[in-house]
N, C-alpha and C positions, 0 to 999 in steps of 0.2 A: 751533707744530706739536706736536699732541698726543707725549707720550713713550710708546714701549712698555714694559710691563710686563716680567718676567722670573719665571716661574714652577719654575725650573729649582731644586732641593735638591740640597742635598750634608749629610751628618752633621755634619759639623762647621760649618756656618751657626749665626748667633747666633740664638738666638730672641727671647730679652727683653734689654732695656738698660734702665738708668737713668742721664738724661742730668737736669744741673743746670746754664741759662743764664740772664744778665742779661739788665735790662729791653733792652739791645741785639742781645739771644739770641745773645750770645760763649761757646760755652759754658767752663763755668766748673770742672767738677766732670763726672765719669761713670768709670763701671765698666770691668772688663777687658775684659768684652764689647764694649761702645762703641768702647775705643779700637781692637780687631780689626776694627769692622763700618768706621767710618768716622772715627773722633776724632783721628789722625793726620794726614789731608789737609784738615780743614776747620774752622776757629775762631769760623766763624758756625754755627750749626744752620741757620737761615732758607733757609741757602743751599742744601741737600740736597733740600730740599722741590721736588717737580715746579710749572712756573711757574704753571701751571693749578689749581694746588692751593693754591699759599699765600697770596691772599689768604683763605681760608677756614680760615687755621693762625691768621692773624695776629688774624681776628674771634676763633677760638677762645683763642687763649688771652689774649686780653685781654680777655673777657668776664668782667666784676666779678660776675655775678650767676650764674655757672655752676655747678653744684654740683660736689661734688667725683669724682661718678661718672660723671660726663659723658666722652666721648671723641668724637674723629672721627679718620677713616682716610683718609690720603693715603698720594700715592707719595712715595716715600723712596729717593736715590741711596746705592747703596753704595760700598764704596771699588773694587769691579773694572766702576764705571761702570754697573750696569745699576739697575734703578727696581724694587722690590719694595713691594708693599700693605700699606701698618705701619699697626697702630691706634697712637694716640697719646692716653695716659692720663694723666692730670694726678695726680701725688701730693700735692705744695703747690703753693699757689698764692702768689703774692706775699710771698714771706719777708723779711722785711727784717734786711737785714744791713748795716750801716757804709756810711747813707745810701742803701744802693741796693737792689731791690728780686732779687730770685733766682725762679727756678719749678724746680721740680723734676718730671721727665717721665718713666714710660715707654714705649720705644720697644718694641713688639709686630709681629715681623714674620710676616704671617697663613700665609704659604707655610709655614715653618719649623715654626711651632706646629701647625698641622693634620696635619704630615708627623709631628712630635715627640708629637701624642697621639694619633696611630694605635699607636705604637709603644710609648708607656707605656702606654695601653690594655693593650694584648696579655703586657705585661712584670707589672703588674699583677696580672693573670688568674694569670699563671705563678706568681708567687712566694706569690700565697695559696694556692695548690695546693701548693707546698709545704711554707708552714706547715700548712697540713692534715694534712700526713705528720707532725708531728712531735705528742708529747702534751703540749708545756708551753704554759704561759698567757704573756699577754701585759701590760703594764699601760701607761699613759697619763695625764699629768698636762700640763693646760691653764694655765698660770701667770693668765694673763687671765683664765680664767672659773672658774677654781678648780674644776674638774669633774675627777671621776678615773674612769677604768675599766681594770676589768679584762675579760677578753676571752680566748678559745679561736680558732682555724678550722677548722673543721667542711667539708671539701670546700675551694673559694673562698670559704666566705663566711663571717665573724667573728659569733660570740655572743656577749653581754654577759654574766658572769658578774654585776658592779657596775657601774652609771655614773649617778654623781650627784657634787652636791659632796664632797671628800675629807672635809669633817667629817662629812656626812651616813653617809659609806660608812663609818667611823671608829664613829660612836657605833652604827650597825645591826650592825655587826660584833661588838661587845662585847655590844648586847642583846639578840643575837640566841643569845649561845654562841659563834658563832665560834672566838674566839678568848678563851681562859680563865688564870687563875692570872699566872704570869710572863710569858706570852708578848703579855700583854696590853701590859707596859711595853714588850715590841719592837715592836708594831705601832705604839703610841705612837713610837719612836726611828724606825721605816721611814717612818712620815707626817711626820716633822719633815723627815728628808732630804730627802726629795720636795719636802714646800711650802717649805725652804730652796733649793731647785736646785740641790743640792750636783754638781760634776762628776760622779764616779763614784761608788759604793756598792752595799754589797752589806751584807744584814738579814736570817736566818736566824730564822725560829719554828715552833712546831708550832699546823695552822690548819686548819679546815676550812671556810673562806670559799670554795674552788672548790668543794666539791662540795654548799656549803648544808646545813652542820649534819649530811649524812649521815656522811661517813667523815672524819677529821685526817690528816692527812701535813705531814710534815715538810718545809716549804719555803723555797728560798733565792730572796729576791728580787733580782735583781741589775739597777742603772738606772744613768743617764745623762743629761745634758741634750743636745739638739737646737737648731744653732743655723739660723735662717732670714733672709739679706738682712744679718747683723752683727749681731741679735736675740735673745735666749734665744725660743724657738718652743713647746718639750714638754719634760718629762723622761721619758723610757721606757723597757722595760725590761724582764724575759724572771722567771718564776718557774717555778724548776724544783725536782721532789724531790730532795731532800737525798739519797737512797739513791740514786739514779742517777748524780747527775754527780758524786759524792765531796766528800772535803772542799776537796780542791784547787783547784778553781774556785770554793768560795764563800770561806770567811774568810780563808784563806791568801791566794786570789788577788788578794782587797781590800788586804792588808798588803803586797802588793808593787807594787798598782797604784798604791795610795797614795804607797806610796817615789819613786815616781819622779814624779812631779804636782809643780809648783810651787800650791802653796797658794791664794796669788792670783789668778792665770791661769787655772789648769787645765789647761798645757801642760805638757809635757815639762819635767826641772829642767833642771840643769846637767850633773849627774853622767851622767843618765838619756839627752840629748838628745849627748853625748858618746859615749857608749859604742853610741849606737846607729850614729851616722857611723862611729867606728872602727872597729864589727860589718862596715857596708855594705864599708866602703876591705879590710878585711882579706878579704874575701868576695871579693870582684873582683879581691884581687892572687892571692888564691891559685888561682884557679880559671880566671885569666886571660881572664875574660869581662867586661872593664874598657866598662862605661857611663856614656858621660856624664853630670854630674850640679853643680851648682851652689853655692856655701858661702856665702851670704851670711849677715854679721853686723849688724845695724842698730842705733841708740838714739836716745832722744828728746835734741833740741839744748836745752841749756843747761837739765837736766832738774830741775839743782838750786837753780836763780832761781823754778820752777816749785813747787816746796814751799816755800823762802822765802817765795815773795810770796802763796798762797792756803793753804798749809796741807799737811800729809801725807795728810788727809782726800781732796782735791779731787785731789792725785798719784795714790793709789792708784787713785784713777778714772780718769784720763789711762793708769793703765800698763796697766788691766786694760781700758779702751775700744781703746789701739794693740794690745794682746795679741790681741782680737777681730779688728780689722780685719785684724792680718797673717793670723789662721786663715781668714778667708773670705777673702782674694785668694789664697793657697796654695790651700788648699781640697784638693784629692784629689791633688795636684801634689808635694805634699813633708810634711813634717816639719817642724814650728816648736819650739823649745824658747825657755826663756826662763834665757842664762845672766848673768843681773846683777841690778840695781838697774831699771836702764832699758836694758837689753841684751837683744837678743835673736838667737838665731841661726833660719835653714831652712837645712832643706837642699830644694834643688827637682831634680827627675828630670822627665825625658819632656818639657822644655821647652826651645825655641829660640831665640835671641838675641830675639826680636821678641815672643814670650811672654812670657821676662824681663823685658823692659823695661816691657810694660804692666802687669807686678805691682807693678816696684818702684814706677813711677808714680803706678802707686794706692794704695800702701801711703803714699806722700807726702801725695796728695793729700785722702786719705779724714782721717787725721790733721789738718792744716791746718785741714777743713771741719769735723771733728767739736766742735767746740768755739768757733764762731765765736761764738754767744750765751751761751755761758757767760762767755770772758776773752775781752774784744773788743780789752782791750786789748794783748793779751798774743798773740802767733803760734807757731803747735805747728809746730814743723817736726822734719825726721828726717835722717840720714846714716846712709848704708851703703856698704857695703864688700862686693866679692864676688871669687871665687875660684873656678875652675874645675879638677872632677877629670876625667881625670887629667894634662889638658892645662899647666895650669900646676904638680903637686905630686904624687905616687901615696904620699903617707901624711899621718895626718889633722892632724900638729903643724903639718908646713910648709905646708899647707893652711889652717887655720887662721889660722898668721901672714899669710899675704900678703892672705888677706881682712882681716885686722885692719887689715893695713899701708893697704888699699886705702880701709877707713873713716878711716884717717889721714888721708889723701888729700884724702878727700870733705872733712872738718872745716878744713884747710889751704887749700881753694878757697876756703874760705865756708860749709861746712855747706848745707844744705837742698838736699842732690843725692844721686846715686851713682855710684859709681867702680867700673865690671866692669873690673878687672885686664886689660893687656895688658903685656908687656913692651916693645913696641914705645912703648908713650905711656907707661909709668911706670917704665920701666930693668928693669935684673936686681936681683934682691933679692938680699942679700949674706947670707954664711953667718954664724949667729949666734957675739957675739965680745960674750964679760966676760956673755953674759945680754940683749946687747940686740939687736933685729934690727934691722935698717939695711937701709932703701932708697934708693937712686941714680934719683933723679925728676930729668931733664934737665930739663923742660919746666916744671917747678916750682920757682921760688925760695923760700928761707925769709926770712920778713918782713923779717930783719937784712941779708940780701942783696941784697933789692930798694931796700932804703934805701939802699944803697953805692953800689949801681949809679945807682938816683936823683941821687945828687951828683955821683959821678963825673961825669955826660951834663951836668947841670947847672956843672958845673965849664968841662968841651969849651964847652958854649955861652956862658959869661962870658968865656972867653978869645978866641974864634975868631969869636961870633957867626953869620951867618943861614948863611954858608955850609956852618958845622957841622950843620944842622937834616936834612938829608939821614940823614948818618951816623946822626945818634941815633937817628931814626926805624927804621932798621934794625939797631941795637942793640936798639932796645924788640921788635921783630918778632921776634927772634933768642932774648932772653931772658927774657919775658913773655908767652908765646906767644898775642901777638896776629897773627892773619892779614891786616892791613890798615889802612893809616894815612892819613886825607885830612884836608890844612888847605886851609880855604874862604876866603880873603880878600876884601873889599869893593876893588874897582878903581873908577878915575875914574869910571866910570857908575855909580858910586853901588850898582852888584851884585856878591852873592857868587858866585867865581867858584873853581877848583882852581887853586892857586898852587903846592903837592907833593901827593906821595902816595909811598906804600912800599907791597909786595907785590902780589898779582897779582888783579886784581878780574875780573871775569865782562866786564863791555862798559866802552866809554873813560865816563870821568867829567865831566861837562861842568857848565852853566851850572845853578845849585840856587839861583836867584834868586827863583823860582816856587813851587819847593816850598817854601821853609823861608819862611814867612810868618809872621805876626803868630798864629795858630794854632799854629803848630808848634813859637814860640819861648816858647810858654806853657808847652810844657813841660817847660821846664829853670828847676830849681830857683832859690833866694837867690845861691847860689854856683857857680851858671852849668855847673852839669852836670846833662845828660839821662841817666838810668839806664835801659838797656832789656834787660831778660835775654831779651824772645821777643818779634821785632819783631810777631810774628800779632796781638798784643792792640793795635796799633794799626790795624789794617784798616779800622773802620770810622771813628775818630777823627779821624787824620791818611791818607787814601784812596793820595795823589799821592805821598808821603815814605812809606808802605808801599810803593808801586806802584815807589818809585825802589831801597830796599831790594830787592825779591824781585829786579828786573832786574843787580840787582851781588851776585846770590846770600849776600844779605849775612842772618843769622839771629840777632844779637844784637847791639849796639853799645855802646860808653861816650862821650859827645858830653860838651865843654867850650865854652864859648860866652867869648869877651871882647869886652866893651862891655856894653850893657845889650840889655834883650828889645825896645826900641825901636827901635833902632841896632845890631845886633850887625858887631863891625868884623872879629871871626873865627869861623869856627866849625874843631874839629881832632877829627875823630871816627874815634877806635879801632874797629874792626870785627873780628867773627869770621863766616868764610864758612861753608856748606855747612848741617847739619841740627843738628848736635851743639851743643844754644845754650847758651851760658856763662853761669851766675849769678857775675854780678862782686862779689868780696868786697870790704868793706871796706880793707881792704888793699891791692888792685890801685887804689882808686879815690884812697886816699892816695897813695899812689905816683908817680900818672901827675898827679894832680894838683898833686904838685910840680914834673916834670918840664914840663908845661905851662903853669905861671905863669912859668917862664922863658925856654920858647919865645915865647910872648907878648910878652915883652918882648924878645925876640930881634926879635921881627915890628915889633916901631914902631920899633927903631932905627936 
């Protein structure tokens, strides 16, 4: 049955995505967008496609010989179920990354963008009308084509004062007169800026390049870099006379703008990115017009194996590439500063738990990707930590700490996550004693504690045996906060069948003689454990052991197998229910891995 269409806009509809899936179109990688429009409820892309429509996706994009400008327009389900007419543009084609191959797409939804360039249209129109109203120039540098212009608006519509290459406009400018004597080394120093793409700057001379050798004035150029998709894009930039706007806004204003820029980044410092949070928190206590608003601190995992093993060279590019990608997922949303080494804090405003989450996502995920053919061998991962004003804190110290406390957290699990603060899942934070601040995590053991308790259960089960296996199981539920414990044992029929279980699963647990087949036992390692932080990346691998997972609401698991993949004579798999899917640290996997070589052997005696 043909699907209908849905022509219906709202403003805040995504217009563009960039979606990144494998050769089994799982997708792999995608933007903020993405996860708003649909990247939440689905792990295949394939599957979004109208039925009528994708065997015409799957010619498309598996055509070896396609160019790269090529696109075709199908319907495409969103996530509030209706079918909207996306083109579908190919950026790479067949990327090869660790054996397997990636495409990189985007997604163009035609309704959105037609409604979105009516309105930039008309928005357009507007604002060069009111450059018109004003009497300064404008200037423009292309890092790609090394063209530079300067430029007036005259009415809506832009004149060229200069536009050629910046050497070309450089040496005409000097031979022309232009610009004479000393002010010649400043134009020299304002073109080095520019073709270096320095962040901010601002380059004071006296010049008569606007008006062509008729009259000089004394002007202050003042630019910028422009970043587009995570990209340096332009550096731009406004030149105004010197008598009009004062000294203040030119040299002074560089010496302050400068002060507060991290060198590297060209974010906010520390001091800078500090004082501006404390500005906002004091703003809103005093005035009592308290707005929500968000503290997260992030850094890169094991950031100092990372200059070890490739150099300070290849770091700095790692800090100033994750620097990049945390400003384009913020983007107009907050405030990024950068206070560390590999630290960085935002503050994010005007956004909602479900916004949140698809930044920090992608602040992960973008990281992760950006570097997969540089260190293949090596994995970028991130932890953060966040803190909510003025719901958890109303001043910026203990704000601060609990976001720190919360990247604790994150680092404690296992790193490569984030932890939004609640006190309900992380305790109350205790008031600072001797300098150190201390949290009360129930649901978190510390590694030394998980060990105790490890022996301890292992102790109950040398002594007492199978009848103890009960109990521990709900010890482990209790102090390891896993949501769900099943051992599968092999019966006279030769099938694995549920012999216990602990906590409360979605439907009764039965016969998994079928499912767990010779397929499915492939996937557990030398040492007889399945690692799965997000059961979704098995859907299309294992269909029937996915298909048994979503029905026991089950969204992450830790499996331990005894016997071989041939014969397996148990299987005792840890589960966590509902959305929120656990990456299991190392730690949790020692742990249970001791506790379960003695269940094990609890089981054959």
């Amino acid at each position: 049955m043909a699907v209908d269409v849905s022509y219906k806009y709202a403003a805040n509809d995504m217009a563009c995505s960039k979606i990144t899936f494998d050769s089994d179109y799982m997708v792999m990688k995608a933007d903020q967008r993405a996860y708003q429009f649909i990247y939440e409820e689905y792990a295949r892309f394939d599957k979004l496609i109208a039925d009528e429509d994708v065997d015409k996706f799957y010619r498309f994009i598996n055509d070896e010989d396609a160019s790269d400008d090529k696109f075709i327009i199908v319907r495409v389900r969103r996530k509030d179920g209706d079918y909207r007419l996306c083109l579908i543009y190919v950026l790479k084609r067949k990327i090869p990354i660790n054996d397997t191959y990636y495409t990189e797409i985007e997604l163009r939804d035609l309704v959105t963008i037609n409604n979105r360039y009516k309105k930039m249209d008309l928005d357009v129109r507007k604002y060069r009308s009111y450059l018109g109203m004003i009497p300064e120039y404008f200037f423009e540098y292309n890092p790609k084509t090394q063209e530079f212009a300067l430029f007036s608006y005259k009415g809506f519509r832009s004149e060229n004062v200069e536009k050629a290459p910046i050497d070309e406009v450089y040496d005409n400018a000097v031979k022309n007169g232009y610009v004479t004597g000393e002010n010649i080394s400043k134009l020299q120093l304002l073109f080095e800026k520019i073709r270096n793409c320095e962040e901010s700057f601002t380059v004071e001379f006296e010049t008569s390049i606007c008006r062509k050798g008729e009259m000089s004035e004394e002007l202050s150029f003042h630019g910028q870099v422009m970043y587009h998709n995570n990209e340096l894009a332009r550096v731009i930039g406004i030149a105004s006379m010197v008598s009009r706007i004062g000294k203040a806004t030119s040299g002074a204003a560089y010496g302050s703008d400068a002060a507060e820029k991290d060198s590297a980044t060209g974010l906010l410092n520390k001091k800078a990115m500090t004082e501006f949070v404390n500005s906002k928190i004091r703003y809103y206590n005093e005035t009592g017009k308290k707005e929500d608003f968000w503290l997260v601190i992030c850094d890169i995992d094991y950031f100092k194996n990372v200059n070890d093993t490739y150099g300070h060279l290849f770091g700095d590019e790692v800090i100033y590439r994750f620097a990049q990608t945390i400003r384009t997922w913020v983007s107009d949303k907050g405030v990024v500063g950068r206070i560390g080494g590999d630290e960085f804090m935002i503050m994010l405003e005007h956004t909602d738990l479900t916004e949140l989450r698809s930044i920090l996502i992608g602040i992960r995920e973008e990281l992760e990707w950006a570097f997969q053919n540089k260190a293949q061998d090596y994995r970028f991962t991130t932890s953060i930590g966040v803190s909510k004003y003025p719901k958890d804190a109303v001043d910026y110290e203990r704000l601060f700490k609990i976001a720190d406390k919360a990247l604790y957290i994150a680092k404690e699990k296992g790193r490569d996550r984030f932890i939004i603060y609640t006190k309900e899942l992380h305790g109350e934070l205790a008031d600072e004693q001797d300098g150190i601040y201390t949290a009360h995590v129930p649901v978190e053991m510390k590694p030394l504690a998980k060990a105790e308790l490890a022996a301890n259960l292992i102790l109950l089960l040398s002594k007492a045996g199978r009848q103890m296996i009960p109990h521990v199981l709900n010890e482990i539920i209790e102090h390891l906060n896993i949501h769900g414990i099943s051992i599968f044992e092999r019966n006279s029929e030769d099938k694995l069948e549920l012999s216990l279980s602990a906590g409360k699963y979605e439907s009764e647990i039965g016969d998994v003689s079928e499912i767990m087949d010779d397929k499915y036992f492939n996937l557990f390692d030398e040492n007889g454990i399945n690692l799965i932080h997000n059961v979704k990346e098995f859907e299309i691998h294992c269909p029937r052991m996915y298909d048994y997972w979503v029905e026991h609401g089950i969204c992450s698991t830790l499996q331990f197998m005894m016997g071989t993949k041939e014969h397996a004579d148990a299987v005792i798999s840890f589960d966590i229910f509902g959305v929120h899917r656990r990456k299991w640290s190392e730690n949790d996997i020692d742990t249970l891995y001791m506790i379960v070589k003695f269940i094990g052997n609890t089981l054959e005696s």
